[in-house]
C-alpha positions as a printed NumPy array, in Angstrom:
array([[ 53.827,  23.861, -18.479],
       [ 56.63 ,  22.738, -15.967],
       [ 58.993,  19.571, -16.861],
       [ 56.109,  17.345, -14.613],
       [ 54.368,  17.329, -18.134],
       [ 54.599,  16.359, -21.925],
       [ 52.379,  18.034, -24.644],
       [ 50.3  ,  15.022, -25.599],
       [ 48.345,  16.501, -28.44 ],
       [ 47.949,  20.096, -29.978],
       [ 44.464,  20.844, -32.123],
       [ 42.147,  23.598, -32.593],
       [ 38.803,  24.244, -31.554],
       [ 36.13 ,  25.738, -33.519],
       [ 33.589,  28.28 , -32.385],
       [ 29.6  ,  27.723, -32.639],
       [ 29.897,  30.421, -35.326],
       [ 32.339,  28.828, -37.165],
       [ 34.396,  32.181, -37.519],
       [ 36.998,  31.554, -34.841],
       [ 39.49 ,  28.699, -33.83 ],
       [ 40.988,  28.418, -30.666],
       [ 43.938,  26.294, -30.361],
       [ 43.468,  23.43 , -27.697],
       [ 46.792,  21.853, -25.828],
       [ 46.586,  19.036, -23.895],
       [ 49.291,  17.674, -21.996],
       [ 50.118,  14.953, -19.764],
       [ 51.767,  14.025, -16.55 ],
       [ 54.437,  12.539, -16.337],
       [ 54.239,   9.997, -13.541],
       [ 50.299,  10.229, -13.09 ],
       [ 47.958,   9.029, -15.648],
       [ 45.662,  12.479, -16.34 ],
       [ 45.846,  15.165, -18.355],
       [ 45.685,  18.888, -18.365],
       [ 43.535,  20.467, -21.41 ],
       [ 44.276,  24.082, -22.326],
       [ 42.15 ,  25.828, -23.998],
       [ 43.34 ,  29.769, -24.764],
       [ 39.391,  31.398, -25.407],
       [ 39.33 ,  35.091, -25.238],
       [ 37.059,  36.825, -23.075],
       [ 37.295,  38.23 , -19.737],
       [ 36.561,  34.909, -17.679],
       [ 38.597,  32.014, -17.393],
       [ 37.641,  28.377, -16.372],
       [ 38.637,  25.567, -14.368],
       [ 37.113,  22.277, -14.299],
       [ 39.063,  18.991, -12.869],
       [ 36.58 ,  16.145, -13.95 ],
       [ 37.552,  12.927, -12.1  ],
       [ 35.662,   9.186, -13.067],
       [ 33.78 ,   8.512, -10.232],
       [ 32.157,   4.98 , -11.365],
       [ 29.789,   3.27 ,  -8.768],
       [ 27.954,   0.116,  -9.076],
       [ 25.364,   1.028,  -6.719],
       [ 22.579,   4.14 ,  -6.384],
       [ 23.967,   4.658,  -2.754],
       [ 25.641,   8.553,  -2.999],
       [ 29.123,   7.558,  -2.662],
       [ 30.722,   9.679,  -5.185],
       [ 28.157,  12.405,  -4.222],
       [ 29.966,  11.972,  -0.535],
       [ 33.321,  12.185,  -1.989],
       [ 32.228,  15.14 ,  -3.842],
       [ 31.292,  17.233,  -0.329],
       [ 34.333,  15.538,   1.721],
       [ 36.651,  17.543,  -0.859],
       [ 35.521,  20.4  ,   0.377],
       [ 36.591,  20.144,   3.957],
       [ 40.391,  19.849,   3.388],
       [ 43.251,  18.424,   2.394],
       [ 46.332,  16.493,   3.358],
       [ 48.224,  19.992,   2.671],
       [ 45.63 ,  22.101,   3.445],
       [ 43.389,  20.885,   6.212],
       [ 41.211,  23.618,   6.53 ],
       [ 37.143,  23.539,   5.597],
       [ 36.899,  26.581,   3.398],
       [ 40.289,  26.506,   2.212],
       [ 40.089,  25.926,  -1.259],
       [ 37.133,  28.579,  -1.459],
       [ 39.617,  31.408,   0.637],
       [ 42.146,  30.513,  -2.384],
       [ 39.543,  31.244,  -5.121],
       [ 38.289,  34.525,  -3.382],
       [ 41.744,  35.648,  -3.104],
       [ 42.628,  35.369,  -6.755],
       [ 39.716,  37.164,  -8.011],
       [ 37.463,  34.173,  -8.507],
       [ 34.189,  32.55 ,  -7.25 ],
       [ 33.793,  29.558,  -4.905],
       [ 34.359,  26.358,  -6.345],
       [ 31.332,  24.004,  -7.384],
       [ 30.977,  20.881,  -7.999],
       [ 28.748,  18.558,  -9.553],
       [ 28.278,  14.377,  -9.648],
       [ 27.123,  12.792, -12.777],
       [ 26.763,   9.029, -13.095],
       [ 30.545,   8.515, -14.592],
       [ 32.389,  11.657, -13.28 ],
       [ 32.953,  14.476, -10.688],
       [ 33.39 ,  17.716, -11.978],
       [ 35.235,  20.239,  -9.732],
       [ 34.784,  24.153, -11.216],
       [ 36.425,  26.938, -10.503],
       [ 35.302,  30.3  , -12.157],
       [ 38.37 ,  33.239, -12.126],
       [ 38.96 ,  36.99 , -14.007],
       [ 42.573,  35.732, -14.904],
       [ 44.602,  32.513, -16.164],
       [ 46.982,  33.402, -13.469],
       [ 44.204,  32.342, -10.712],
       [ 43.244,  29.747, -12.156],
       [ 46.766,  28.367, -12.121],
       [ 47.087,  29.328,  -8.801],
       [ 44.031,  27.412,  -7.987],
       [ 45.282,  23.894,  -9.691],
       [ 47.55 ,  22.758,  -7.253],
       [ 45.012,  23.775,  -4.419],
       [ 42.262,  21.944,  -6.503],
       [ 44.488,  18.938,  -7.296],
       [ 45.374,  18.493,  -3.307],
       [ 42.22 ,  18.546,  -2.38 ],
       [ 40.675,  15.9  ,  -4.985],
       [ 43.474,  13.719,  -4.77 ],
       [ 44.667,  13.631,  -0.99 ],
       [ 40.489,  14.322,   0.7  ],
       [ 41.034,  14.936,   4.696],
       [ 38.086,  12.687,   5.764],
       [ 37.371,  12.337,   8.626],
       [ 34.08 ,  11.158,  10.549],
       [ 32.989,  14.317,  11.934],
       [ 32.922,  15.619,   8.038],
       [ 30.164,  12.868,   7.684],
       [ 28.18 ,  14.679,  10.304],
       [ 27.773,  17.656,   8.359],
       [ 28.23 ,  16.963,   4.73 ],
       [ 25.918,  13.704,   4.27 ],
       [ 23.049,  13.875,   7.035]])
C-alpha cells in the first residue's frame, strides 16, 4: 500500500473446504483510525466493501438517510451518479449499500483488483466528506 499506511496484522484465511488458505493483510492508516483488509482470493471477481459503524439510539432511519445521501456526491466529486460512472468505467457494477443496526456497508463488485483500487478513493470521498444538501432529502427519504 502507499506510505499513508502500516501493515497492522498479516494471517491466513481458510476456505469452507478446508483445502485452501488465502493470506489476509490488514493495514492501517496512518493518521485516521480504520483499516484496510486485503484479502488475495482467486477467482475472476473482486470485492469491495467499506463497512462504517453507524450506531443510533433511536428507530428513526438516520443511518438509512446517510446511507442514500452518499450517493448523491461528494465534497470532490459533487455529482449524483458519480461514484456509479466510476464503477461502470472500471469494469464493475453499481455500488450497493446496505444498513444494519451497527454498520453501513458500502459494496462495490469489479472484474479486476485494479478497479477496485480505483474505486477506494472515490468510495472513501464519498462516505467520508457526503454533499448533503436539502434538495437530496427530497428525493432520497420521501
Amino acid at each position: 500500500m502507499s506510505d499513508k499506511y502500516v501493515l497492522e496484522q498479516r494471517q491466513s484465511f481458510e476456505s469452507g473446504s478446508g483445502c485452501s488458505s488465502y493470506p489476509v493483510l490488514v493495514y492501517k492508516n496512518k493518521r485516521a483510525n480504520f483499516r484496510v483488509v486485503v484479502c488475495q482470493v482467486p477467482g475472476p471477481l473482486c470485492h469491495l466493501a467499506v463497512c462504517l459503524p453507524t450506531l443510533c439510539s433511536d428507530h428513526k432511519g438516520k443511518p438509512h438517510t446517510l446511507e442514500h445521501m452518499v450517493f448523491c456526491g461528494s465534497e470532490k466529486y459533487p455529482y449524483r451518479g458519480y461514484i456509479d460512472a466510476v464503477a461502470s468505467h472500471n469494469a464493475g457494477q453499481p455500488m450497493n449499500a446496505s444498513t444494519h443496526a451497527d454498520m453501513t456497508v458500502y459494496k462495490f463488485l469489479g472484474l479486476s483488483q485494479e478497479g477496485a483500487a480505483n474505486m477506494l478513493p472515490v468510495v472513501l470521498d464519498h462516505v467520508m466528506h457526503p454533499l448533503i444538501q436539502d434538495n437530496h432529502f427530497a428525493t432520497e427519504v420521501r
